[in-house]
Structures are given as structure tokens and as C-alpha cells.
Backbone as XML, in Angstrom:
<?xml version="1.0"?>
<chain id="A" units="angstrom">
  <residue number="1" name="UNK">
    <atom name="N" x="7.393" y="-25.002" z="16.360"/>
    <atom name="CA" x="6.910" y="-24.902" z="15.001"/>
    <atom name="C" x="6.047" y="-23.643" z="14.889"/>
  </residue>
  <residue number="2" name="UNK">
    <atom name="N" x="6.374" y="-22.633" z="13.902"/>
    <atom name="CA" x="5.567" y="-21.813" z="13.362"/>
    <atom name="C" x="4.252" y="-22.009" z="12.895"/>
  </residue>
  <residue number="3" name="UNK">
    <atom name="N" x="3.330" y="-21.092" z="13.971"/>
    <atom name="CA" x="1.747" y="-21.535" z="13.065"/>
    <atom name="C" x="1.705" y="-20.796" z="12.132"/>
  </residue>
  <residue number="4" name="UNK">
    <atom name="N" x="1.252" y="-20.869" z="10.915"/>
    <atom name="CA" x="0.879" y="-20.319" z="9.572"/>
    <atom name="C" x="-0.864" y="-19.646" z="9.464"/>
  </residue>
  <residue number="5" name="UNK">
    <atom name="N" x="-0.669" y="-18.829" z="9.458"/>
    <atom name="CA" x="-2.379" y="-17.604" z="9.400"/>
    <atom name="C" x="-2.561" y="-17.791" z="7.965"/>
  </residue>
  <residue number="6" name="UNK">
    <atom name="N" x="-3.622" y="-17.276" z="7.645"/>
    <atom name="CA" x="-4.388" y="-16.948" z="6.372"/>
    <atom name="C" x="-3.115" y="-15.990" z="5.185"/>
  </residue>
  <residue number="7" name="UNK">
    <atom name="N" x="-2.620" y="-15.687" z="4.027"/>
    <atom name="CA" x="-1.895" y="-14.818" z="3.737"/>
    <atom name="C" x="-2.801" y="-13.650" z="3.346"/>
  </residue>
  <residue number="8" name="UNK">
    <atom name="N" x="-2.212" y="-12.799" z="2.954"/>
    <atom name="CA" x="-3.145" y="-11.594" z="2.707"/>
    <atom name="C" x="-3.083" y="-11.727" z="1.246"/>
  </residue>
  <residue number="9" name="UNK">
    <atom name="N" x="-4.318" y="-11.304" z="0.224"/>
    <atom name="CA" x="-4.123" y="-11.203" z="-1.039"/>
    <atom name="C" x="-3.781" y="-9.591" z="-1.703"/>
  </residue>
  <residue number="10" name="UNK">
    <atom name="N" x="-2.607" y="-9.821" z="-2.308"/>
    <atom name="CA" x="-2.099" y="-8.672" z="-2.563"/>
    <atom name="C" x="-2.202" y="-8.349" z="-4.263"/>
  </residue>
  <residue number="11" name="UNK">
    <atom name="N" x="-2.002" y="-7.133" z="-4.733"/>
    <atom name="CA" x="-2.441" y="-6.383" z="-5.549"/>
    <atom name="C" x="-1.460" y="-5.366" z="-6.188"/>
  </residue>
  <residue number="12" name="UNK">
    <atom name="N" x="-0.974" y="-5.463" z="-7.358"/>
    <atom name="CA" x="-0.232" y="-4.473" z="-8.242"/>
    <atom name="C" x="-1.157" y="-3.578" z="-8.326"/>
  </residue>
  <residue number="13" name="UNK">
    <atom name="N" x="-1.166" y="-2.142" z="-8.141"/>
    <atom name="CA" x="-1.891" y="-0.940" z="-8.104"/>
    <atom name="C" x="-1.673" y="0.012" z="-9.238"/>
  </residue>
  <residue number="14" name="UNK">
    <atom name="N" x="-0.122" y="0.118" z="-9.385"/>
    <atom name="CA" x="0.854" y="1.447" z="-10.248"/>
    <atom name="C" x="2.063" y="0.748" z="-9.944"/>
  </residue>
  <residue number="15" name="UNK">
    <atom name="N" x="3.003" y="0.910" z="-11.007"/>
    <atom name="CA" x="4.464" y="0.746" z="-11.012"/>
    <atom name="C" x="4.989" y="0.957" z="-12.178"/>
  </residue>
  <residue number="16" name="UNK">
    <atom name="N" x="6.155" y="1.567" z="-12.339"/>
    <atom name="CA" x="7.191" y="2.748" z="-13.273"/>
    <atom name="C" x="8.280" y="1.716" z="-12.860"/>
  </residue>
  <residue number="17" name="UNK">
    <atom name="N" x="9.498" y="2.206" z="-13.349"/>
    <atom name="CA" x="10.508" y="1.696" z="-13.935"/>
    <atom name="C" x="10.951" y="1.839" z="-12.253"/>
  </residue>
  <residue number="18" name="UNK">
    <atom name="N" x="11.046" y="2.534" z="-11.395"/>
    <atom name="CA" x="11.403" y="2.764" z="-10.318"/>
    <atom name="C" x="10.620" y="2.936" z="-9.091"/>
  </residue>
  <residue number="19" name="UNK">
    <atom name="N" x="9.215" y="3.039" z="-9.397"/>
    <atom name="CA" x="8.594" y="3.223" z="-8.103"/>
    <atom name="C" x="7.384" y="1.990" z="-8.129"/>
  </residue>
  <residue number="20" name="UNK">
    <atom name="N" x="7.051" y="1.867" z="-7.023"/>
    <atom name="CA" x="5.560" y="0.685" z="-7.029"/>
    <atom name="C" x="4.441" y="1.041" z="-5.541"/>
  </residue>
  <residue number="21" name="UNK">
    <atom name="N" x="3.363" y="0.763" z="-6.231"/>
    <atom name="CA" x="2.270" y="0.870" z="-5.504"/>
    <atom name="C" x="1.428" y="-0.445" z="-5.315"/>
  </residue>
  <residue number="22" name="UNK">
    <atom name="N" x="1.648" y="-0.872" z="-3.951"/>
    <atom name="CA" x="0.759" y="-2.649" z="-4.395"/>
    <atom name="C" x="-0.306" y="-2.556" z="-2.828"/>
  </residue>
  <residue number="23" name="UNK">
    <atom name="N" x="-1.569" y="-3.434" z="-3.173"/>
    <atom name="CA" x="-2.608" y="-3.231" z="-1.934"/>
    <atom name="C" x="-2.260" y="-4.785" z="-1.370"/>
  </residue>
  <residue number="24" name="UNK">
    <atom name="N" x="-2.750" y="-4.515" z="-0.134"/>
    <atom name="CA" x="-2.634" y="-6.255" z="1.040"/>
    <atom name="C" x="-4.555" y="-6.013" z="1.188"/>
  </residue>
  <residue number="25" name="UNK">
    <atom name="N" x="-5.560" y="-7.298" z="0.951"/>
    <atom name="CA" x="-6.206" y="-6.967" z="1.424"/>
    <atom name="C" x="-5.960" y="-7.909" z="2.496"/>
  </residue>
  <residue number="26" name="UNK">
    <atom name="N" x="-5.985" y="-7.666" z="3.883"/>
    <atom name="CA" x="-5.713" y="-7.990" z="5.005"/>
    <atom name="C" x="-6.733" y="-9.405" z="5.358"/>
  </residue>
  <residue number="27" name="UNK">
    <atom name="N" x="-6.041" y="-10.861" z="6.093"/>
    <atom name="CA" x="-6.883" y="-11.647" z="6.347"/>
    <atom name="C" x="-7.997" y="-10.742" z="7.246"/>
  </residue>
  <residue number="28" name="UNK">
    <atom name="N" x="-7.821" y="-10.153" z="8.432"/>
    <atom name="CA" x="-9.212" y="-9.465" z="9.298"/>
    <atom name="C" x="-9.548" y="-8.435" z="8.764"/>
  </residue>
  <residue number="29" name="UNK">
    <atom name="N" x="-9.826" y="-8.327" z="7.372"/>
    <atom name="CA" x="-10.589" y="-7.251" z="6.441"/>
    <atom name="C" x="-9.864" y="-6.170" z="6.221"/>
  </residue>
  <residue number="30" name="UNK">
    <atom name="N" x="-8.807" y="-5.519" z="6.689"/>
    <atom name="CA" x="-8.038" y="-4.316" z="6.478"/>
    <atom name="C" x="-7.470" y="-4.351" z="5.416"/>
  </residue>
  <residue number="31" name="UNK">
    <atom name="N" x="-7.661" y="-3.398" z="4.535"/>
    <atom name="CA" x="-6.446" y="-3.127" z="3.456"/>
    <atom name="C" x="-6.021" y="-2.048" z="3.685"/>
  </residue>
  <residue number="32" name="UNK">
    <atom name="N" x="-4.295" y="-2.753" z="3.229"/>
    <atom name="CA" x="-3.048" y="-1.481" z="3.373"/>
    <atom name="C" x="-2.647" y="-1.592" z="2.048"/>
  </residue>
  <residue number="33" name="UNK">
    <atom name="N" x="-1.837" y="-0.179" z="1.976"/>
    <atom name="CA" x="-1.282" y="-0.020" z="0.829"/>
    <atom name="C" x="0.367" y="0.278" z="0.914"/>
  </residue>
  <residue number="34" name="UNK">
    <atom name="N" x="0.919" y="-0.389" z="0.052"/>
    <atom name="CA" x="2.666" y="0.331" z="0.307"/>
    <atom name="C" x="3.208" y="0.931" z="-0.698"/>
  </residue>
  <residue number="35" name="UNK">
    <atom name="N" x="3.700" y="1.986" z="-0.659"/>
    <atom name="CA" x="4.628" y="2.664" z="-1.766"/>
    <atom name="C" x="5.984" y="2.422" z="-1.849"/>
  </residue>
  <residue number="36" name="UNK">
    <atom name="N" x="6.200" y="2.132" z="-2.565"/>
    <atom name="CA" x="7.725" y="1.417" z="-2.548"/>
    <atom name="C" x="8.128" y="2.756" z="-3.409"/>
  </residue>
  <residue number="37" name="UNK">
    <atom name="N" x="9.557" y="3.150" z="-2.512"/>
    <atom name="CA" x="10.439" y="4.472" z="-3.747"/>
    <atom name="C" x="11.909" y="4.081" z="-3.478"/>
  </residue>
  <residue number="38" name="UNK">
    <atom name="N" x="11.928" y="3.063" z="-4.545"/>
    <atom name="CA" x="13.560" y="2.856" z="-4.642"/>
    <atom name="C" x="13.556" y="1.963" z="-3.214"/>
  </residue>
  <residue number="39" name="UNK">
    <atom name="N" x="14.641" y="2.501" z="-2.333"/>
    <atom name="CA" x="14.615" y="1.521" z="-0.849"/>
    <atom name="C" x="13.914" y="1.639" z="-0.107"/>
  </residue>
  <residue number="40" name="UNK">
    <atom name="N" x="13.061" y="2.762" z="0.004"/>
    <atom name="CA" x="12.218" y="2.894" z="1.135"/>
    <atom name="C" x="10.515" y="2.633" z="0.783"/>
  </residue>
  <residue number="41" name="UNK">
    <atom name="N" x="10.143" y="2.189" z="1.488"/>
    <atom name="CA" x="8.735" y="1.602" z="1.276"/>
    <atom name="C" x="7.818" y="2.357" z="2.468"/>
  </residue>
  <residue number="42" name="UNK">
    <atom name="N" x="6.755" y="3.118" z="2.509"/>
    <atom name="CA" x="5.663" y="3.350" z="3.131"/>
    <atom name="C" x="4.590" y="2.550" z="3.361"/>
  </residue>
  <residue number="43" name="UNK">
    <atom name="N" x="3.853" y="2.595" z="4.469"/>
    <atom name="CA" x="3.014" y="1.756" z="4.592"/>
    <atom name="C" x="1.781" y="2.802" z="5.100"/>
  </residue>
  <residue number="44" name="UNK">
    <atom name="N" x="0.588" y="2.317" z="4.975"/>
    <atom name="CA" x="-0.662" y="3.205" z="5.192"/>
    <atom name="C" x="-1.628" y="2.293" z="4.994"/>
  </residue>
  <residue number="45" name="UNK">
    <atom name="N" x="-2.443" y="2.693" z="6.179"/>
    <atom name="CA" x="-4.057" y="2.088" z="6.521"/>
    <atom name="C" x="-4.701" y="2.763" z="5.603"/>
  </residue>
  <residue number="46" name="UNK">
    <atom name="N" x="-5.971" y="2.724" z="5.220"/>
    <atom name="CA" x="-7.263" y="2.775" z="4.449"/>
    <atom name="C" x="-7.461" y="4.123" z="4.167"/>
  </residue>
  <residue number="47" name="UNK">
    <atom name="N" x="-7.329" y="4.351" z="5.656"/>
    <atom name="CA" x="-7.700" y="6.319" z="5.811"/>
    <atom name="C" x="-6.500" y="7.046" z="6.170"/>
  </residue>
  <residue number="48" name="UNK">
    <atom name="N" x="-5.617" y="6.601" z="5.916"/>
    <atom name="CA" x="-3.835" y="6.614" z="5.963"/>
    <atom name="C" x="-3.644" y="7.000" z="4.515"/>
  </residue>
  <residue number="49" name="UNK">
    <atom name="N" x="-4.174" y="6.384" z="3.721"/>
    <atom name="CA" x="-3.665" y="6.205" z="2.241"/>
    <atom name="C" x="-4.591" y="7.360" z="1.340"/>
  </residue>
  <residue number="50" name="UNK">
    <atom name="N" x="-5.986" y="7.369" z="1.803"/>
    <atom name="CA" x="-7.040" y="8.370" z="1.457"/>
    <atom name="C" x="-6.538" y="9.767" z="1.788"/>
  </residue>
  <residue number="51" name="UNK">
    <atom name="N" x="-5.471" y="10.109" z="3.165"/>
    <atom name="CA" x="-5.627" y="11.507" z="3.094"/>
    <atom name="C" x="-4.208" y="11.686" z="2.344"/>
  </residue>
  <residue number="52" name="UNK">
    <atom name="N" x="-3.612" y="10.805" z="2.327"/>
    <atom name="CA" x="-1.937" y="11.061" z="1.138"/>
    <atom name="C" x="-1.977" y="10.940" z="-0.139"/>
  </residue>
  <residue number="53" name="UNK">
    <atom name="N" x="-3.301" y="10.760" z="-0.659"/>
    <atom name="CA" x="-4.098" y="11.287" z="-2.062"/>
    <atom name="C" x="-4.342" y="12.588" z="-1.981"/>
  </residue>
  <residue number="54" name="UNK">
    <atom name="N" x="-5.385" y="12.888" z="-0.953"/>
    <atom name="CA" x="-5.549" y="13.908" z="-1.025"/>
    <atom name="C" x="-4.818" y="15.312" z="-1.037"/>
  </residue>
  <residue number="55" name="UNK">
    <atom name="N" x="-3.436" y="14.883" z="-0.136"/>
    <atom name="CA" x="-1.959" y="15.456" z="-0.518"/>
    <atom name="C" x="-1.252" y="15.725" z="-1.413"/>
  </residue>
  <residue number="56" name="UNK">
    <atom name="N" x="-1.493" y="14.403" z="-2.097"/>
    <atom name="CA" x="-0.577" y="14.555" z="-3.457"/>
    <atom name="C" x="-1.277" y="15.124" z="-4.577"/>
  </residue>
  <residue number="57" name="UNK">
    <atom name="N" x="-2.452" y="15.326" z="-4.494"/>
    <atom name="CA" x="-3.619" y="15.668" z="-5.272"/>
    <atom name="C" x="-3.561" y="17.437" z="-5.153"/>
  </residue>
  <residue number="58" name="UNK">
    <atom name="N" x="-3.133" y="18.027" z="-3.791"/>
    <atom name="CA" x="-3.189" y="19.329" z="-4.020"/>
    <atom name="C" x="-1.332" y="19.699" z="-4.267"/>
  </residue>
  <residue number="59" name="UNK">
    <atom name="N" x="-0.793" y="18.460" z="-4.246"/>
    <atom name="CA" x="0.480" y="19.565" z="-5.243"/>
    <atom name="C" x="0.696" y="19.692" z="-6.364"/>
  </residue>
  <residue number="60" name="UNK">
    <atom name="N" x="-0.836" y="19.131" z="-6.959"/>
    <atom name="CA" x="-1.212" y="18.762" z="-8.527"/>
    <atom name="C" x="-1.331" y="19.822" z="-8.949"/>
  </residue>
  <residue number="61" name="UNK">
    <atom name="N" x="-2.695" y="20.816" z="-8.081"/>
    <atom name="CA" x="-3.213" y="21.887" z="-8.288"/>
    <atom name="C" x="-2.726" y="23.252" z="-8.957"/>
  </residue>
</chain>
């Protein structure tokens, strides 16, 4: 039998007709974030997700 953990509470962030952004805050305190684009989905830690702002932020510029 499968033991069952805590679930993580998750979070709609941003989402368009085609893309989505949703947060996990993690049962042992971590929040991740995933980008969903079409089939492929990214995943990123805290300071994972902070510097791929900061990325997408300078092709703003």
C-alpha cells in the first residue's frame, strides 16, 4: 500500500489561451514554479525561477 504525504498547495500564477504559469508551495516549505508551453513544462526552484525573470526581463529591454 502506498503511503500518502501532505499534497502541495498549488497556485494559478498567469495563463493565456496557450501557455500557463502555476506555483507548488511545497509540503517541506519549498516553492516551485512550472511553466507549461504547449507540451513542454519547466520546472524551477525559488532562485531557479528568480534568475529566469531576470532573463526574460532583459529581452524586454
Amino acid at each position: 500500500m502506498a503511503k500518502n504525504g501532505p499534497e502541495p498547495n498549488t497556485e494559478v500564477v498567469v495563463e493565456t489561451d496557450n501557455y500557463l504559469v502555476w506555483k507548488a508551495n511545497e509540503p517541506d516549505g519549498e516553492t516551485t514554479f512550472h511553466l507549461e508551453l504547449n507540451n513542454v513544462t519547466l520546472h524551477f526552484f525559488q532562485e531557479e525561477w528568480d534568475e529566469f525573470l531576470r532573463l526574460a526581463g532583459l529581452l524586454l529591454e
